[in-house]
C-alpha atoms as an extended CHARMM CRD file, in Angstrom:
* protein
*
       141  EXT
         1         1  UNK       CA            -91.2310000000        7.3630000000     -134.2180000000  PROA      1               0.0000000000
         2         2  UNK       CA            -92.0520000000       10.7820000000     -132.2060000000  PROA      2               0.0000000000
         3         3  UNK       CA            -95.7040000000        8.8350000000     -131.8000000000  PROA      3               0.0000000000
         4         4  UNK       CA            -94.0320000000        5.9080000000     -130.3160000000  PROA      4               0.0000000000
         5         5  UNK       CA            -91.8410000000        7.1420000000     -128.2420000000  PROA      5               0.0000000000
         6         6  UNK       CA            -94.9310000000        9.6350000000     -126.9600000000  PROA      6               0.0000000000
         7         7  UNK       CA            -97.5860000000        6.6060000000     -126.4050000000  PROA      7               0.0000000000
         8         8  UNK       CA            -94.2390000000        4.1600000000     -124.6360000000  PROA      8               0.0000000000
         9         9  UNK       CA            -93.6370000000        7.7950000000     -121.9980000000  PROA      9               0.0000000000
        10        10  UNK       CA            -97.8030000000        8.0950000000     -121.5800000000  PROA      10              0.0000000000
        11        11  UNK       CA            -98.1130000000        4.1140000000     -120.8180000000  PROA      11              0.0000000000
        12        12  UNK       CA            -94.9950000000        4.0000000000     -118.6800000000  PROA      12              0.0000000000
        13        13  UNK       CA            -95.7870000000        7.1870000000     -116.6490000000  PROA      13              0.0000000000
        14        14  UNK       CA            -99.4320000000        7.2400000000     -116.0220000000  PROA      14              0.0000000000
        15        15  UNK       CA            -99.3960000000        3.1410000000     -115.4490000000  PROA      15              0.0000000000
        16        16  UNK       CA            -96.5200000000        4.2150000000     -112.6460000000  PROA      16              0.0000000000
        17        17  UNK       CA            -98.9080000000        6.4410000000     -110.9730000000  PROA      17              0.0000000000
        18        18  UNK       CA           -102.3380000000        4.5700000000     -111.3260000000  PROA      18              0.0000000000
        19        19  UNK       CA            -99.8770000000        1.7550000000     -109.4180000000  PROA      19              0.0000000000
        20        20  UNK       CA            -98.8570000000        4.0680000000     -106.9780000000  PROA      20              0.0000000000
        21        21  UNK       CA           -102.6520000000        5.5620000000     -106.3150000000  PROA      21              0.0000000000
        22        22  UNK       CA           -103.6890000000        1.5530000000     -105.8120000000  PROA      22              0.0000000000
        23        23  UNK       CA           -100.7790000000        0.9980000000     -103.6200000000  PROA      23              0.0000000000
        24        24  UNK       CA           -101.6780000000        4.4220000000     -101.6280000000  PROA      24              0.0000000000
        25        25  UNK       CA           -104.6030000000        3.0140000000     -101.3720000000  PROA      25              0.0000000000
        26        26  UNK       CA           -103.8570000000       -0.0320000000      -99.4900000000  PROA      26              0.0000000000
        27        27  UNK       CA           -101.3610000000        1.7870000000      -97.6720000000  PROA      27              0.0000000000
        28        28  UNK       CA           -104.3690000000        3.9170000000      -96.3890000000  PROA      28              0.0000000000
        29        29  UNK       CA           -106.6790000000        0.7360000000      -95.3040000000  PROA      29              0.0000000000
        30        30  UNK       CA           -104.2970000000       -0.8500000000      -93.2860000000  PROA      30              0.0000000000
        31        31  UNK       CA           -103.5260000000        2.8980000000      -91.4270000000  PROA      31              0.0000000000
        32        32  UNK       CA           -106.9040000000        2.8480000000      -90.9120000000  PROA      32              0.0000000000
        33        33  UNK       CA           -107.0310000000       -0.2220000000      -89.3580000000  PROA      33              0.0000000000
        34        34  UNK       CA           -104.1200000000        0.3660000000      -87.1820000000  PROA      34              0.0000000000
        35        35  UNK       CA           -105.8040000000        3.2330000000      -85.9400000000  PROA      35              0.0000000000
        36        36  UNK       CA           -108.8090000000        1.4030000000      -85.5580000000  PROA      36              0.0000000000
        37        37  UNK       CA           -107.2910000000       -1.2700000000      -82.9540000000  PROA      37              0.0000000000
        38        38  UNK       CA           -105.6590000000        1.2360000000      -81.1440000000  PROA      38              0.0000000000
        39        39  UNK       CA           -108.9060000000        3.4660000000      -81.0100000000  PROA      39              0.0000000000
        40        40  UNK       CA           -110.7830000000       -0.3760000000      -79.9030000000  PROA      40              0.0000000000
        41        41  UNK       CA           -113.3050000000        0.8360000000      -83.2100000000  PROA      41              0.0000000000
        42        42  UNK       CA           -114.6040000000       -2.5910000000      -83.5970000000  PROA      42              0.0000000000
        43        43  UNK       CA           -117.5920000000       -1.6690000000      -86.0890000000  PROA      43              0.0000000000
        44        44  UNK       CA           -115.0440000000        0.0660000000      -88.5940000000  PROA      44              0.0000000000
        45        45  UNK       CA           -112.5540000000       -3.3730000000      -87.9600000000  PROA      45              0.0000000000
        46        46  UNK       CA           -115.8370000000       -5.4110000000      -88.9960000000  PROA      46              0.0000000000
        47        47  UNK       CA           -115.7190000000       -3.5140000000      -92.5190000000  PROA      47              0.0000000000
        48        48  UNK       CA           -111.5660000000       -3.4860000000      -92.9460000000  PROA      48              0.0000000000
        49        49  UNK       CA           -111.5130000000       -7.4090000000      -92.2670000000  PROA      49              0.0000000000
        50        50  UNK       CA           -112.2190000000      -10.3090000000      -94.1390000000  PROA      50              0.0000000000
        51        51  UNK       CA           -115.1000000000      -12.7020000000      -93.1030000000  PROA      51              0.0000000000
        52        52  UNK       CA           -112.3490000000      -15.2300000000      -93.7820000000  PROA      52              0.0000000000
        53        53  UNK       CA           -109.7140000000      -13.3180000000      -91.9490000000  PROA      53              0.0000000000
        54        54  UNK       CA           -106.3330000000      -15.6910000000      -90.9330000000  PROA      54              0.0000000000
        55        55  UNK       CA           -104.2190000000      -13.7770000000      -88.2750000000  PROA      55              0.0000000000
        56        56  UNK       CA           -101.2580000000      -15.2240000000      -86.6730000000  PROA      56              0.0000000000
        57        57  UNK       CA            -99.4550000000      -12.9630000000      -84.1100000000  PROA      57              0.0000000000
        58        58  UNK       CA            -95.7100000000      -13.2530000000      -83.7620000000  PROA      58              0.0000000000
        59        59  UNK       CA            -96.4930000000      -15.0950000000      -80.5120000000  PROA      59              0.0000000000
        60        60  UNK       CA            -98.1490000000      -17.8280000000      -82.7650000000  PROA      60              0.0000000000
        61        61  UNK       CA           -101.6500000000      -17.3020000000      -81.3530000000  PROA      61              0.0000000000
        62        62  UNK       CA           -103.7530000000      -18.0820000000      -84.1100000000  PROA      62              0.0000000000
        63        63  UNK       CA           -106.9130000000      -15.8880000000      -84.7460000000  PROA      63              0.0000000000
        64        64  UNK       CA           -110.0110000000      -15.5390000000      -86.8160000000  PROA      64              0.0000000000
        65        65  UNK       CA           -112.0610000000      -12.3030000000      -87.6500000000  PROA      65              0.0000000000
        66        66  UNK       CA           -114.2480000000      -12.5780000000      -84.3230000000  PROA      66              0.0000000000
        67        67  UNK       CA           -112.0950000000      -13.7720000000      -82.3030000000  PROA      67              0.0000000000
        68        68  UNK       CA           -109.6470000000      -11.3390000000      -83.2560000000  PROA      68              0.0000000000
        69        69  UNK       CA           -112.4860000000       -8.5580000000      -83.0690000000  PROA      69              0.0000000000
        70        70  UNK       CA           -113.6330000000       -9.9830000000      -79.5720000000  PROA      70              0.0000000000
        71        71  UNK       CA           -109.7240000000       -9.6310000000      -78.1110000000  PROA      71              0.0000000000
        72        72  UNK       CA           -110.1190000000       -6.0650000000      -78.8520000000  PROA      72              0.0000000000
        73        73  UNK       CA           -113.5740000000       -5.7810000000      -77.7690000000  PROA      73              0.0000000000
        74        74  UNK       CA           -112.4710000000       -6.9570000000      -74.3360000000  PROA      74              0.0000000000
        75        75  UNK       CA           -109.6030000000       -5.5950000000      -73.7210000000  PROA      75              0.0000000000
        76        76  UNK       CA           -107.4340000000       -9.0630000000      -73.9130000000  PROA      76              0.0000000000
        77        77  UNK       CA           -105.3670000000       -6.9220000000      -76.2430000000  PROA      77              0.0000000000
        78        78  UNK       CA           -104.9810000000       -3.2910000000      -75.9610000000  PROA      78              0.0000000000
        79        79  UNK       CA           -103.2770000000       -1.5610000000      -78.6060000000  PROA      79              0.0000000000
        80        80  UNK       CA           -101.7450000000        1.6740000000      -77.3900000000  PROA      80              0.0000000000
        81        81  UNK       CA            -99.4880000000        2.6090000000      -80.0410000000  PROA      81              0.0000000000
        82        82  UNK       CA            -99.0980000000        1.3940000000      -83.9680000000  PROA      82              0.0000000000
        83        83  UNK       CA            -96.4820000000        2.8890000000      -85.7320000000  PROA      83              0.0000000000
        84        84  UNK       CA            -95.2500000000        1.1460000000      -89.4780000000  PROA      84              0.0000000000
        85        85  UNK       CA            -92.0650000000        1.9520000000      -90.3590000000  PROA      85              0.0000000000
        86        86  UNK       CA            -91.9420000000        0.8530000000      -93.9130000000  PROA      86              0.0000000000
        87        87  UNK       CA            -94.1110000000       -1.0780000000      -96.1100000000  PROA      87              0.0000000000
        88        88  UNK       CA            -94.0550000000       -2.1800000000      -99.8920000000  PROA      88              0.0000000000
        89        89  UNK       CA            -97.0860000000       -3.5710000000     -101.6960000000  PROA      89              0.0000000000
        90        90  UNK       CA            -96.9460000000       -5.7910000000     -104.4210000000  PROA      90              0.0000000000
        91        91  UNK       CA           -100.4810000000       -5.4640000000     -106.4390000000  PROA      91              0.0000000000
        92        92  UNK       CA           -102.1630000000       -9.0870000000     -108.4980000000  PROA      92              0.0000000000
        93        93  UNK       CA           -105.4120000000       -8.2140000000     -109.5520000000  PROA      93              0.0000000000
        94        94  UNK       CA           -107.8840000000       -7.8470000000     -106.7130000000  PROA      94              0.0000000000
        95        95  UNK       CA           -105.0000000000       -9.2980000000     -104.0840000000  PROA      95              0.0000000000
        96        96  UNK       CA           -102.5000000000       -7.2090000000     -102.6180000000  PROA      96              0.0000000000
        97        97  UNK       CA            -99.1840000000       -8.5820000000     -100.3670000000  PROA      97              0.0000000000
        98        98  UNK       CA            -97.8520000000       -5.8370000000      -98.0950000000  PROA      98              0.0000000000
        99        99  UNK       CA            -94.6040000000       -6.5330000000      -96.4480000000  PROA      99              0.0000000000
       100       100  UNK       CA            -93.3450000000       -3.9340000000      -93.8020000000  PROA      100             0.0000000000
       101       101  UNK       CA            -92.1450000000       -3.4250000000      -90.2170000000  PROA      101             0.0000000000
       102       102  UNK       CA            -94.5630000000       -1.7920000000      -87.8670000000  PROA      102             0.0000000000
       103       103  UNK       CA            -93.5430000000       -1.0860000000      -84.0830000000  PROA      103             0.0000000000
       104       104  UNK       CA            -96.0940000000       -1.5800000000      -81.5370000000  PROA      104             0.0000000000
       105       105  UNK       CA            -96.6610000000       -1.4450000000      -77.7110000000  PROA      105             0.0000000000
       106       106  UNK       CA            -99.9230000000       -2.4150000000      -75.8130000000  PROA      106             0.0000000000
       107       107  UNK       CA           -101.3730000000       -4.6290000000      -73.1840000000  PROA      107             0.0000000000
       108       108  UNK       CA           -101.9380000000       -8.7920000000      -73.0970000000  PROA      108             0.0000000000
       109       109  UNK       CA           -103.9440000000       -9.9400000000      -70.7350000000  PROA      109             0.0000000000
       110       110  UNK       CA           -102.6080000000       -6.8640000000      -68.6020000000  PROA      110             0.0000000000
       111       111  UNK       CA            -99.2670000000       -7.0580000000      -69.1530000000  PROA      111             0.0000000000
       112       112  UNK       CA            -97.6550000000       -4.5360000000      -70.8810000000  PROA      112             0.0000000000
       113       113  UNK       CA            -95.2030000000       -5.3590000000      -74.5080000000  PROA      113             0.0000000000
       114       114  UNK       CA            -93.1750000000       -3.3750000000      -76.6050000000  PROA      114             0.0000000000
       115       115  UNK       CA            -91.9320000000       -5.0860000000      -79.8940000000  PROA      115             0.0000000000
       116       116  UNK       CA            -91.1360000000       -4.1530000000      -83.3080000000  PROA      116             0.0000000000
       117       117  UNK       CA            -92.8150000000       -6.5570000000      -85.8650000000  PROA      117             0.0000000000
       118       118  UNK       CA            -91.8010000000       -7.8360000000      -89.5090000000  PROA      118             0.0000000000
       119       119  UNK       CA            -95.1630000000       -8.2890000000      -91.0310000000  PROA      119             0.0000000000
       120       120  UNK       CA            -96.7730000000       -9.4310000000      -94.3350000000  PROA      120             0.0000000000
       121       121  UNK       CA           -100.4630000000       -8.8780000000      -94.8860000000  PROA      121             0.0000000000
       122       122  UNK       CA           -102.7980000000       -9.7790000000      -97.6630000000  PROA      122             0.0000000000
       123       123  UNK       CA           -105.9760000000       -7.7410000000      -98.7530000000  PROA      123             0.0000000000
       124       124  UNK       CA           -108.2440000000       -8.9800000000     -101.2610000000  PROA      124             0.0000000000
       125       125  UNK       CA           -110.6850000000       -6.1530000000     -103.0090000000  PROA      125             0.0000000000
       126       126  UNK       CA           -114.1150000000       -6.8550000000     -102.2290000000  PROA      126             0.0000000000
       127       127  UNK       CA           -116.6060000000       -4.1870000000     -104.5410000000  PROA      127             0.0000000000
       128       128  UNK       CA           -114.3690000000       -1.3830000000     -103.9820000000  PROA      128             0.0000000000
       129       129  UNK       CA           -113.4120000000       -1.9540000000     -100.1450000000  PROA      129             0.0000000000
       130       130  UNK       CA           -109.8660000000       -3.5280000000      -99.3540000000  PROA      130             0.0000000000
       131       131  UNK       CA           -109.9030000000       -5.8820000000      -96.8360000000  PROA      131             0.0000000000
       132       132  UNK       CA           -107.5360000000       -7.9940000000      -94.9620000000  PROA      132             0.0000000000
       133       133  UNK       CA           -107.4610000000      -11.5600000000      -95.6220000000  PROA      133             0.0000000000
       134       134  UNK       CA           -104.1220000000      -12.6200000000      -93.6320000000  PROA      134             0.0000000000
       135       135  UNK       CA           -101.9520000000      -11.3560000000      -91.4140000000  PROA      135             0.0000000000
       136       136  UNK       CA            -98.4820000000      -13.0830000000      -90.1040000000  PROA      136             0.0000000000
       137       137  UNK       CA            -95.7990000000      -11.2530000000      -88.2760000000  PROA      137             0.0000000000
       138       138  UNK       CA            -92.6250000000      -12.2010000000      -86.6810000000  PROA      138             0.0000000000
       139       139  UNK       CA            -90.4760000000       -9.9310000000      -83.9370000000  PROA      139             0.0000000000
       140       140  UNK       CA            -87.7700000000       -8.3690000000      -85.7210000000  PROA      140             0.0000000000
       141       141  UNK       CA            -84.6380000000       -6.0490000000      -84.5840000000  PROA      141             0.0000000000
């Protein structure tokens, strides 16, 4: 019973934190994207992107991995400041869903926004690289 009880505390506590490494993990990739729009780093976006990359802003302007790339590039969106308040990240397999808030202020075409965005993301593992695969957000209060 002692053996049991042992093996069912082992499982249950080092399964907890191998989850919680993975969903560091994630966690990690998307700062580093974040940081990687606001710094305009469009070689390290390139690698934290899906070639199939879906992104809808909460304006509903639809974009794919260049185009989304190229807005940065240019400057038709500046990113000055990314700052995620919360996230959670729900783990199947290779595919991860990430809902969270994340406050951010830049530039469109010039003009200057402030807003505060409910997001979900997914990231799909690709060799041992997370990438993003979607992205849909929504302005929240």
């Amino acid at each position: 019973m002692r053996t049991l009880l042992l093996s069912f505390f082992l499982l249950v506590t080092f399964g907890a934190s191998a989850q919680s490494r993975a969903a560091q993990k994630i966690l990690d990739t998307e700062q580093r994207r974040f940081e990687a729009m606001v710094r305009r780093d469009t070689l390290l976006l390139r690698n934290l992107l899906s070639d199939d990359l879906f992104y809808l802003h909460s304006n509903a302007l639809e974009e794919n991995k260049s185009t989304h790339i190229g807005a940065i590039a240019i400057g038709r969106i500046v990113y000055k400041k990314m700052f995620r308040e919360k996230a959670t990240v729900r783990r199947y397999g290779r595919t991860a869903l990430v809902n969270g808030v994340v406050q951010v202020t830049g530039l469109l075409n010039g003009s200057p926004f402030e807003v505060r965005l409910a997001y979900s993301a997914v990231y799909r593992k690709k060799g041992r690289q997370w990438r993003l695969a979607n992205w849909q957000s929504t302005k929240f209060q």
